[in-house]
Each structure stands twice: as structure tokens, then as C-alpha cells.
VOPAGU-2260 file (C-alpha; in pm, 1 decimal, decimal comma):
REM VOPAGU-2260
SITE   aa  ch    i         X         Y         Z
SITE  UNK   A    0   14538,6   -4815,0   10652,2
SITE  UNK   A    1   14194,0   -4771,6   10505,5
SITE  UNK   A    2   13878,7   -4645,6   10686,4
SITE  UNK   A    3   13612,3   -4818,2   10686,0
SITE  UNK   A    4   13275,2   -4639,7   10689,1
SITE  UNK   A    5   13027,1   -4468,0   10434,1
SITE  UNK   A    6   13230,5   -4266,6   10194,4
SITE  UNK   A    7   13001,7   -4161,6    9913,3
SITE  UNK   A    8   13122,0   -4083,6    9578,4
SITE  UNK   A    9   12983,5   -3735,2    9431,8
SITE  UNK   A   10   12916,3   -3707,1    9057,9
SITE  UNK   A   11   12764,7   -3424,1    8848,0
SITE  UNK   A   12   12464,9   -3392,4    8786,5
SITE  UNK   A   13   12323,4   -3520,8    8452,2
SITE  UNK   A   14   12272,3   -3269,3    8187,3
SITE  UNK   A   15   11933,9   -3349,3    7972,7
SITE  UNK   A   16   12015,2   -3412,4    7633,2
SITE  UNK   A   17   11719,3   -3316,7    7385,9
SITE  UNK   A   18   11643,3   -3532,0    7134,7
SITE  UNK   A   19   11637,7   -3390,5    6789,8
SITE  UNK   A   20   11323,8   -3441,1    6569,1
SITE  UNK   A   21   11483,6   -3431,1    6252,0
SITE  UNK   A   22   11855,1   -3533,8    6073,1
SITE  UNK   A   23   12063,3   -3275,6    6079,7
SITE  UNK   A   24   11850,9   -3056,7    6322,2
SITE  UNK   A   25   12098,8   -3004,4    6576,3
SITE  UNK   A   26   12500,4   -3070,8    6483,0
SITE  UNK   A   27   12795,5   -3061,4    6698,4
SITE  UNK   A   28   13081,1   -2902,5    6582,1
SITE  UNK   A   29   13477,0   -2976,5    6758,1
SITE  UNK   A   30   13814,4   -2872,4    6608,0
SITE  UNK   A   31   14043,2   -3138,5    6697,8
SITE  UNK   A   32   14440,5   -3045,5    6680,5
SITE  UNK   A   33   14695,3   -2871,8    6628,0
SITE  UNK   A   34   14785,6   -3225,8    6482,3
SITE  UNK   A   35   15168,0   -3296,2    6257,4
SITE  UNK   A   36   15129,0   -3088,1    5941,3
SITE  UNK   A   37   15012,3   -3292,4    5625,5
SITE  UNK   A   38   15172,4   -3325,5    5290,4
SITE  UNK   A   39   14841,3   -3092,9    5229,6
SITE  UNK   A   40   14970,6   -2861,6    5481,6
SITE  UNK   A   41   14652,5   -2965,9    5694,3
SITE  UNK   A   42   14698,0   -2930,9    6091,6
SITE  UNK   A   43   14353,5   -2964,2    6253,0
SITE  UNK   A   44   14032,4   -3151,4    6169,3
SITE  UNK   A   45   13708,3   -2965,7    6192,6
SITE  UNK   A   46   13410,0   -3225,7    6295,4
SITE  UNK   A   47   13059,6   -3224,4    6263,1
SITE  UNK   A   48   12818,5   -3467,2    6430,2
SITE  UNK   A   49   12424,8   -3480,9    6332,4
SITE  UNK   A   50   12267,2   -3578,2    6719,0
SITE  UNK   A   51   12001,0   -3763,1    6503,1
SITE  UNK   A   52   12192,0   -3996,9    6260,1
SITE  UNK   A   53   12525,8   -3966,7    6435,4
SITE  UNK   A   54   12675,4   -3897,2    6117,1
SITE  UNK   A   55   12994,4   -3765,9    6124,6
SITE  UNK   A   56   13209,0   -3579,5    5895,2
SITE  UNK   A   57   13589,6   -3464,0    5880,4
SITE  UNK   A   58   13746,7   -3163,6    5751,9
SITE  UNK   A   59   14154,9   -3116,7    5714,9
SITE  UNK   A   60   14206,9   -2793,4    5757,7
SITE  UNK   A   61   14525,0   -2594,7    5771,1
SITE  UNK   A   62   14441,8   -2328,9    6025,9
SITE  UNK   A   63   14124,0   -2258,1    6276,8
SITE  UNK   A   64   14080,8   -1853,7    6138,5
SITE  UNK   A   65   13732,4   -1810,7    6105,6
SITE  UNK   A   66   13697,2   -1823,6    5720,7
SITE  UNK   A   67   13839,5   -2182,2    5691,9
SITE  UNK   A   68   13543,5   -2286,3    5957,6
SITE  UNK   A   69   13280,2   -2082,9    5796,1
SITE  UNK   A   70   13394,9   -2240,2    5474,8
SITE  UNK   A   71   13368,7   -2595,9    5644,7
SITE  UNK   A   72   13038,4   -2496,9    5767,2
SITE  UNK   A   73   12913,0   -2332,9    5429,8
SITE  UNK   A   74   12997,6   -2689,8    5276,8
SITE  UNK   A   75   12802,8   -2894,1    5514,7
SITE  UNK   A   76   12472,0   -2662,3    5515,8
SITE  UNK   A   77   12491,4   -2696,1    5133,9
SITE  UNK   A   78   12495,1   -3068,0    5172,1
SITE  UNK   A   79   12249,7   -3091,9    5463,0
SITE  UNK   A   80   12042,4   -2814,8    5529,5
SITE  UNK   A   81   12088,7   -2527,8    5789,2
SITE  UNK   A   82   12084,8   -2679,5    6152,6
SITE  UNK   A   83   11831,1   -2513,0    6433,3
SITE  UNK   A   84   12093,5   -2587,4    6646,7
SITE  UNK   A   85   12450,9   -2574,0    6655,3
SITE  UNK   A   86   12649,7   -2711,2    6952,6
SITE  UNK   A   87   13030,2   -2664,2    7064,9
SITE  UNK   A   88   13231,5   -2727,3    7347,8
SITE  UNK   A   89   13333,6   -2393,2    7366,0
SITE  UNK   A   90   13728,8   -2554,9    7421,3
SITE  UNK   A   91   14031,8   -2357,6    7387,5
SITE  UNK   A   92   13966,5   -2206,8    7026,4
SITE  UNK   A   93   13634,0   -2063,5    7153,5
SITE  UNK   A   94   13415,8   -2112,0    6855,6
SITE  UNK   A   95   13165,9   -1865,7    6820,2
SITE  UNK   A   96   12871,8   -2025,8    6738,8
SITE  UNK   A   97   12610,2   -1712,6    6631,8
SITE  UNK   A   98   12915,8   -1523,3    6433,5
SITE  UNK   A   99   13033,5   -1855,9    6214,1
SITE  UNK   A  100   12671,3   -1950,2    6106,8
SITE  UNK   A  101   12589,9   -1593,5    5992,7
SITE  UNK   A  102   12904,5   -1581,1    5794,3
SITE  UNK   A  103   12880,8   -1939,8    5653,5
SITE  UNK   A  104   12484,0   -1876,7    5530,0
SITE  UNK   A  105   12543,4   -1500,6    5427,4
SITE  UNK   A  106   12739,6   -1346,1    5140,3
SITE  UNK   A  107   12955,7   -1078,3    5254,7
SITE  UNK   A  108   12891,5    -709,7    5165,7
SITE  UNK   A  109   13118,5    -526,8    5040,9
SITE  UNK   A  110   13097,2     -73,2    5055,1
């Protein structure tokens, strides 16, 4: 038996989304695997979204180690331009946003 009566339904909040004012301003990045190895030996797909354009591109990659993403990201700021902003979800391979730019846009050092 169902009752009858005023039963509202919460939701979140919704989270403002800015705008960007440019193409490839702001860019979402997601890793998306572990996925069935490749011929390549490829098991996850690194993905980057311009907010603007909603262009989207795809990277096989074998592992998630910071290199391979900084190489990823190296690739597409070569192509596109450094972002002002760069947005993750922050899932369960806890990209570090700050550390990955700074190693894809600087050379290392070596002492």
C-alpha cells in the first residue's frame, strides 16, 4: 500500500557552470579504463574535452603513471594552446591537476 500525501523529491543543488570565452580555454580531462589490453598494449583512454567547442580527443594509453598523462597533455597544448583552466573529476586515479600541467609545459632539470 502506497501513501498518499506530499512526498517531495530532493535534488542537489545546481552547480554554475562558467562559460568559457575562448576554444580551448578551459578543458576537461577523464581517464576512462582499465579497459581489455590492445594489440598496442593500450588499457585506458585519456580524454580531453574543450567546454567551448566540445571537441573531444582520445588517447590509448597503456598505463595512467604520470609521464604517459603529461605526455598526453604535452601533445594537446602543442596542438591547442595552454588551457587557463583544467578540470577533472578527481575519480579514483586522482589526477593532479597543478603537478601534470607543470610537468607537461616544463622541461625537466636535471643536477
Amino acid at each position: 500500500m502506497q501513501r498518499r500525501g506530499h512526498n517531495p523529491r530532493k535534488f542537489a543543488p545546481l552547480q554554475r557552470q562558467d562559460i568559457p570565452d575562448a576554444p580551448f580555454s578551459k578543458i576537461a580531462i577523464d581517464i576512462v579504463g582499465p579497459l581489455p589490453v590492445t594489440e598496442g598494449g593500450n588499457r585506458y583512454i585519456i580524454t580531453l574535452i574543450d567546454h567551448f567547442t566540445l571537441w573531444c580527443e582520445a588517447y590509448p594509453v597503456s598505463n595512467i603513471a604520470s609521464p604517459n598523462v603529461a605526455k598526453v597533455l604535452m601533445d594537446f597544448i602543442a596542438r591547442h594552446g595552454c588551457p587557463d583552466i583544467l578540470v577533472s573529476n578527481k575519480g579514483s586515479n586522482e589526477l593532479n591537476n597543478r603537478r601534470l600541467m607543470i610537468q607537461a609545459i616544463t622541461p625537466p632539470h636535471h643536477h
